[in-house]
C-alpha positions in Angstrom: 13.4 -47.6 -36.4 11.2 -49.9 -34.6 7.2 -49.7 -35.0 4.7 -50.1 -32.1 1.4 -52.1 -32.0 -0.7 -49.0 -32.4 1.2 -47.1 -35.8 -1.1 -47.4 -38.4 0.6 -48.1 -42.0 -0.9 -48.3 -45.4 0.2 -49.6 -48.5 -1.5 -47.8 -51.3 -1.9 -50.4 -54.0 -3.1 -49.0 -57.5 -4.8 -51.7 -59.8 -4.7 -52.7 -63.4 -1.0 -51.1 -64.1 -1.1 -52.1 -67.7 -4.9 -52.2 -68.9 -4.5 -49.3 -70.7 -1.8 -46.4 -71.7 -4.1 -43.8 -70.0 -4.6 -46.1 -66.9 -0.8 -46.4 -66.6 -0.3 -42.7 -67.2 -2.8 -42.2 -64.3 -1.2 -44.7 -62.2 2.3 -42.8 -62.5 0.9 -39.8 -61.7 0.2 -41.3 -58.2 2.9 -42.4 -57.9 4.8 -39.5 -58.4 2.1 -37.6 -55.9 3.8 -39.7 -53.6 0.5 -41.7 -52.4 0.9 -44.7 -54.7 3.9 -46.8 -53.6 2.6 -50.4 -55.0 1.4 -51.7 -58.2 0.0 -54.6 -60.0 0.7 -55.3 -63.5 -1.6 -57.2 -66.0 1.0 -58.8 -68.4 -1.2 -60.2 -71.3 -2.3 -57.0 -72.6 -1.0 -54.7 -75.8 -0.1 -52.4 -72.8 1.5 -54.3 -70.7 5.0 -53.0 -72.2 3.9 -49.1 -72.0 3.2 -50.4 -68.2 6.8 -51.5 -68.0 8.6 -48.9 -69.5 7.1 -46.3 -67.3 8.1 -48.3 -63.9 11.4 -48.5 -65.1 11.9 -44.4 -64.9 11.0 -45.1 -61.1 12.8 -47.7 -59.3 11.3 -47.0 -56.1 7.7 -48.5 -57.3 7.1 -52.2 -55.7 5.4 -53.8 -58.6 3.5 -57.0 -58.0 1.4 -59.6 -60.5 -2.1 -58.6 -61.2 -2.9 -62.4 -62.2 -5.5 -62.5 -65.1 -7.8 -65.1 -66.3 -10.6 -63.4 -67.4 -9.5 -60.7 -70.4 -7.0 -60.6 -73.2 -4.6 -64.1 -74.7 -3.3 -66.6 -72.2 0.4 -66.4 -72.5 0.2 -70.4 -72.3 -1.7 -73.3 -74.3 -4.4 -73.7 -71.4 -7.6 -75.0 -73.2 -9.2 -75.0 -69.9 -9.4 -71.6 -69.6 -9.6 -70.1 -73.2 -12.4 -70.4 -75.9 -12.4 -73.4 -78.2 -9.0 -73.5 -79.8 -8.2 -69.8 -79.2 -5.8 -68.6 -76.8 -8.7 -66.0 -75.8 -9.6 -66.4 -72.0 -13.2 -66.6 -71.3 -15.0 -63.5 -69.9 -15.7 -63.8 -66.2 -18.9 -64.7 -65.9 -18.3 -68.6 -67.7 -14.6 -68.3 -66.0 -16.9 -68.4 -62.3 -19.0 -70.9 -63.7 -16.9 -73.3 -65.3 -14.5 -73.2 -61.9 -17.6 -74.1 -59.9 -18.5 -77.1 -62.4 -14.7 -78.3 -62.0 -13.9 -77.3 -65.7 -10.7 -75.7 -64.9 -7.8 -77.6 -65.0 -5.5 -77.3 -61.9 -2.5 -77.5 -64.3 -3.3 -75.2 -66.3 -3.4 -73.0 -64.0 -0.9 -73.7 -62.5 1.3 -73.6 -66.2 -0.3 -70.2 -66.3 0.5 -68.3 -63.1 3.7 -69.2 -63.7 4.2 -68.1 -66.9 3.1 -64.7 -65.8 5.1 -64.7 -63.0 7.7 -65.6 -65.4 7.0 -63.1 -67.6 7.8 -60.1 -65.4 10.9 -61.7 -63.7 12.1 -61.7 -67.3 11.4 -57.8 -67.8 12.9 -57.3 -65.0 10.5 -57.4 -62.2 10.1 -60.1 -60.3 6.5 -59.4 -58.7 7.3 -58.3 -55.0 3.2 -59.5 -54.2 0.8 -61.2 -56.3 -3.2 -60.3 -56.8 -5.7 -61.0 -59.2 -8.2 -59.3 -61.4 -11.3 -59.2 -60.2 -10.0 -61.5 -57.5 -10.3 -64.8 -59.4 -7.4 -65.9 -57.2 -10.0 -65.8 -54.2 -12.0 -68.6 -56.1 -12.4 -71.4 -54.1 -11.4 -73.9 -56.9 -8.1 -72.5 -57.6 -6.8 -70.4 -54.5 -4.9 -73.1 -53.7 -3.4 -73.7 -56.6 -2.6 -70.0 -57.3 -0.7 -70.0 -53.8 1.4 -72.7 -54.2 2.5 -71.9 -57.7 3.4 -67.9 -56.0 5.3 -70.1 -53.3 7.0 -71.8 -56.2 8.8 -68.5 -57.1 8.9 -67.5 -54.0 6.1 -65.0 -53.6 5.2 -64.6 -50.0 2.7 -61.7 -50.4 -0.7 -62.7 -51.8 -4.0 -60.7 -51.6 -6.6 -61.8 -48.9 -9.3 -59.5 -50.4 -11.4 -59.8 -47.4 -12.9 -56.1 -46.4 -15.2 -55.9 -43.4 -18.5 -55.9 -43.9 -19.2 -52.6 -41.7 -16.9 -50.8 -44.1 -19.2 -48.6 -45.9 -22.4 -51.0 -45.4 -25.2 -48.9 -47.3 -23.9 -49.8 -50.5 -25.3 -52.9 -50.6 -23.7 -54.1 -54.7 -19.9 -53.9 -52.5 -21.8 -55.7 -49.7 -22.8 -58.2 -51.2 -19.2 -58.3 -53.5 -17.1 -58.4 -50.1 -19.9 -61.1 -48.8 -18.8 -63.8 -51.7 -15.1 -63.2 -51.2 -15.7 -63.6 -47.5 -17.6 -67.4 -48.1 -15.0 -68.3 -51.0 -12.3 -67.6 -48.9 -13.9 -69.7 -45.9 -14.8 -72.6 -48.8 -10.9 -72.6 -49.9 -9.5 -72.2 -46.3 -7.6 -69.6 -47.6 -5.3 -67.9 -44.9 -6.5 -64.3 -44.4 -3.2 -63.0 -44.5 0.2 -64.5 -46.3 2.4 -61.9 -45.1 1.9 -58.9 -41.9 -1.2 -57.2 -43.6 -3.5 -57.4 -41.2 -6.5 -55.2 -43.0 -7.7 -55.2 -46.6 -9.7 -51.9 -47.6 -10.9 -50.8 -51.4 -14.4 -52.6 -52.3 -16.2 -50.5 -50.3 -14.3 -47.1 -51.7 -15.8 -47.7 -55.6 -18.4 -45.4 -56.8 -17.3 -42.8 -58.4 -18.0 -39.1 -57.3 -18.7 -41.1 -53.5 -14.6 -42.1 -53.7 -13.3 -39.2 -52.2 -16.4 -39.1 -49.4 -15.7 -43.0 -48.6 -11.6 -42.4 -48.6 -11.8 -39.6 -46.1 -14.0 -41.1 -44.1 -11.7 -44.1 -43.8 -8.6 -42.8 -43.2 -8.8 -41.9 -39.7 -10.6 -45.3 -38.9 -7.5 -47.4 -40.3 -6.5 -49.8 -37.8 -3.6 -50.2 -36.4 -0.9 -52.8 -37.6 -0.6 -52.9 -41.8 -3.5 -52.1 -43.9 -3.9 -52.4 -48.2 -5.9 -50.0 -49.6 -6.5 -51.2 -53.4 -7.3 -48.1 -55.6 -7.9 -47.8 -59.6 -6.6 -44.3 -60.8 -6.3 -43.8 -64.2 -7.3 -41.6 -67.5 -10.4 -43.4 -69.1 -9.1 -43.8 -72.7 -11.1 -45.4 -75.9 -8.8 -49.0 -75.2 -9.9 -49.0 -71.8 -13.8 -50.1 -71.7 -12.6 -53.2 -74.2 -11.5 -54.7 -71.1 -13.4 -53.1 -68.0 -15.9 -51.1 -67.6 -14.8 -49.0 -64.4 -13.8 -45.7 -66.3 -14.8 -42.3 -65.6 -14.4 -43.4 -61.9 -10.8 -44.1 -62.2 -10.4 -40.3 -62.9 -12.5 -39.5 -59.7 -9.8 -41.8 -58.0 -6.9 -39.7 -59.6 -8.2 -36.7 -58.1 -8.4 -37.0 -55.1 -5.1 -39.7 -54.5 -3.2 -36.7 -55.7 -4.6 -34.0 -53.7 -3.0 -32.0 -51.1 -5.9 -32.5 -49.0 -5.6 -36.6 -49.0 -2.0 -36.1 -48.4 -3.0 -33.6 -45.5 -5.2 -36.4 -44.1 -2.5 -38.8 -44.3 -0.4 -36.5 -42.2 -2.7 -35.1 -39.7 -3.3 -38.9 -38.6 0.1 -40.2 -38.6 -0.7 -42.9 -41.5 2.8 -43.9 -42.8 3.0 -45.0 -46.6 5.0 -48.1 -47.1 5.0 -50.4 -50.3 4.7 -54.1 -50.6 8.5 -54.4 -50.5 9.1 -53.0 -47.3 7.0 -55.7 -45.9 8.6 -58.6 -47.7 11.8 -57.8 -47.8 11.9 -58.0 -51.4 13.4 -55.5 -54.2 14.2 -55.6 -58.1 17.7 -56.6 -59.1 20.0 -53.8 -60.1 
């Protein structure tokens, strides 16, 4: 069936599949609600293979890289972007710096991307889009590098993380966030789409017991043509706040992704749920 220029679809992408067992029990439990369709796995965490056991009871999930640089063991010898003679990645504040000093090594990360690309072709799921934590893909120092090494393995999908600015504009701390994604993006010439997404939403939607308020209120605003909605469900358990500190919120996300009412919305405005694969083309082998 055929799609006109005004149907309004949504790929419902859920965040950090792998940070934690509870996150990824969270994330599932989307999933099976039938409102997350799209996921992006972190694959250099002690959860990472919890993550991937759970995906594989449900085929159906498009599961794409969730590129990290910032938390956990590089899966490569990069001393550009680990701690003197560790294999630890720096936190994110001296990642940002040292990219903007011209620290970080194009080849490593390059050598890295790939590896974690890699790394989930070899477990069976060769990423069907490609996003980063935190965004550091958005960086203007490596972008580029990050794109070509996804066009390397043939990973058409990458994240423009580019919200507009009306979106929610009171809350000035995911202003000024969407603001310096919006001026690295114009400093790397970074296209603002790689594949038929022509809207980026989830930014603006952070804040706890306000998620549900700033969801409903967006939903019958979507544009038409394809839109990503990044969420973060999940159960806050003790591993998670070792490696972010968005916790209890991810439980405010939970509730209301799964609700009959949010599912109710979805319906009353005609808002069909696709998943990254749809767009592409891609799938996972059998």
């Amino acid at each position: 069936m055929g799609h006109t220029s005004s149907a309004r679809r949504l790929i419902i992408n859920a965040d950090d599949f792998g940070i934690s067992r509870g996150v990824n029990a969270g994330i599932m439990e989307a999933v099976r609600a039938g409102v997350v369709a799209s996921a992006s796995l972190i694959v250099n965490l002690p959860d990472t293979d919890d993550a991937v056991a759970r995906a594989r009871s449900w085929p159906a999930l498009a599961l794409g890289l969730h590129l990290n640089f910032t938390c956990g063991l590089s899966l490569t010898d990069s001393a550009s972007l680990t701690r003197g003679g560790s294999r630890e990645f720096y936190p994110l504040p001296m990642f940002l710096t040292r990219a903007f000093a011209g620290l970080v090594d194009e080849a490593d990360i390059t050598r890295e991307c790939l590896a974690q690309i890699d790394h989930m072709t070899r477990a069976g799921f060769p990423p069907t889009h490609l996003d980063s934590h935190r965004h550091v893909h958005a960086h203007p120092a490596i972008s580029r590098v990050v794109l070509a090494a996804a066009a390397m393995r043939g990973i058409s999908a990458v994240r423009a993380p580019y919200e507009p600015l009306a979106t929610n504009s009171s809350d000035w701390r995911a202003t000024l966030q969407k603001i310096g994604l919006i001026i690295c993006g114009r400093l790397a010439r970074q296209p603002r789409s790689r594949i038929r997404t022509n809207h980026f939403f989830g930014i603006s939607l952070q804040g706890g017991t306000r998620f549900g308020e700033r969801l409903f209120s967006l939903i019958p605003r979507l544009p038409a043509g394809i839109s990503e909605l990044m969420v973060h469900p999940g159960h806050a358990d003790a591993s998670l706040a070792s490696y972010d500190g968005y916790t209890e919120e991810r439980e405010v996300e939970l509730k209301v992704l799964c609700s009959r009412e949010f599912r109710e919305l979805l319906s009353q405005h005609e808002i069909e749920l696709i998943a990254f694969d749809r767009v592409n083309g891609t799938s996972r082998p059998d």
